[in-house]
C-alpha positions in Angstrom: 31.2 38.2 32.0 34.2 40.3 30.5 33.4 43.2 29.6 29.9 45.3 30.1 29.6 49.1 28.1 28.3 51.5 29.7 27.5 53.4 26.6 29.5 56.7 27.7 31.5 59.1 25.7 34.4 56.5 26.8 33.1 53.6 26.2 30.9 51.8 23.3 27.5 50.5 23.1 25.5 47.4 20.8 28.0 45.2 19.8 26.3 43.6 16.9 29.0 42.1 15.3 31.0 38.8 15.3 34.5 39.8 17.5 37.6 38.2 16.2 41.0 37.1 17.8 44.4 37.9 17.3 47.2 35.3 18.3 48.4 36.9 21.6 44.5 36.2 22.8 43.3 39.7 22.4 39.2 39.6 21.0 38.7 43.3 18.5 35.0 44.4 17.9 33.2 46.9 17.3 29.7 48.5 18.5 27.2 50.8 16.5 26.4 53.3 19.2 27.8 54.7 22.2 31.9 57.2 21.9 31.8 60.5 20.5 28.6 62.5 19.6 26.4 61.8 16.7 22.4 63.0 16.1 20.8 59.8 14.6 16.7 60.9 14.7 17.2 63.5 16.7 18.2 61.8 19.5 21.9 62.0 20.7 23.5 57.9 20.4 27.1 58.2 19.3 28.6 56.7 16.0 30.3 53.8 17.6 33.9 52.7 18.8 36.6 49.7 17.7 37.4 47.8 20.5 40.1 45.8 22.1 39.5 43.3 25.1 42.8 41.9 26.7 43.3 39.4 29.0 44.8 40.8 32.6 46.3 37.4 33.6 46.9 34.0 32.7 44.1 32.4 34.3 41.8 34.8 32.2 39.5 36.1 34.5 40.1 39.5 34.1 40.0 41.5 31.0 40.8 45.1 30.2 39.3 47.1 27.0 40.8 49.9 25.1 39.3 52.0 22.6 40.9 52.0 19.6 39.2 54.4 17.7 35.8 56.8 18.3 33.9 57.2 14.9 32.8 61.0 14.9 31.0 63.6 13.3 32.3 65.9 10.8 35.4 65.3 9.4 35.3 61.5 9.7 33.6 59.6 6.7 32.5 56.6 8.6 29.5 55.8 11.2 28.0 53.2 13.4 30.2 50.3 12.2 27.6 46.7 12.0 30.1 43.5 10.7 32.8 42.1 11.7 36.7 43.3 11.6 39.5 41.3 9.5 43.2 41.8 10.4 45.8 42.1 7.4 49.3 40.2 7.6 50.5 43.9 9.3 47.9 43.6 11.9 45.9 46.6 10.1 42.0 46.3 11.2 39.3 46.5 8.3 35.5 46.9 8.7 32.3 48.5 7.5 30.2 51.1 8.5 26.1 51.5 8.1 26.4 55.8 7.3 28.9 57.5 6.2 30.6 58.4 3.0 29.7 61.2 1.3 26.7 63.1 0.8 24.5 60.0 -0.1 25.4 59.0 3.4 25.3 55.1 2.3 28.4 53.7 4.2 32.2 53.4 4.1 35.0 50.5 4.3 37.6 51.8 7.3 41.5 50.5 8.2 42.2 50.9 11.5 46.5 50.5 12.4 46.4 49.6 16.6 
């Protein structure tokens, strides 16, 4: 195993998307729940977090993650990101997002610069 969420305010949850890899070895995902607050049918879930996984050593057998970004209420557009990342030539991260976006609440694209 390398990495199990714990679905806390620090952490994500349901990573339902394909994770892809830069060329230093680093895997970047995303999950649809778990970060910062959100009310999804009344129940409290959270909107979902970009992840990084890096490897600790050479060998591999230890990985460390880092939250790149918490998806939020309020000000922020985007919610409980589904697909998979892309980088750019920079390194920028783009994705999608199941709500967000307005009023119609019908989803947003998101860049991400780690």
């Amino acid at each position: 195993m390398i990495h199990a969420f714990s679905y806390g305010r620090d952490d994500g949850a349901a990573p339902v998307a394909t994770m892809i890899l830069d060329p230093e070895g680093n895997l970047y995902g995303t999950t649809m729940f778990g970060g910062n607050s959100c009310i999804f049918d009344d129940a409290e879930y959270g909107c979902g977090v970009v992840f990084k996984l890096s490897p600790e050593d050479k060998d591999v057998t230890a990985w460390h993650e880092s939250v790149l970004y918490f998806f939020q209420t309020g000000t922020d557009a985007a919610k409980q990101p589904a697909a998979s990342l892309v980088f750019d030539s920079f390194g920028n991260l783009y994705g999608t997002t199941v709500y967000g976006g307005g009023a119609d609440q019908l989803g947003t694209v998101f860049r991400i610069v780690p």
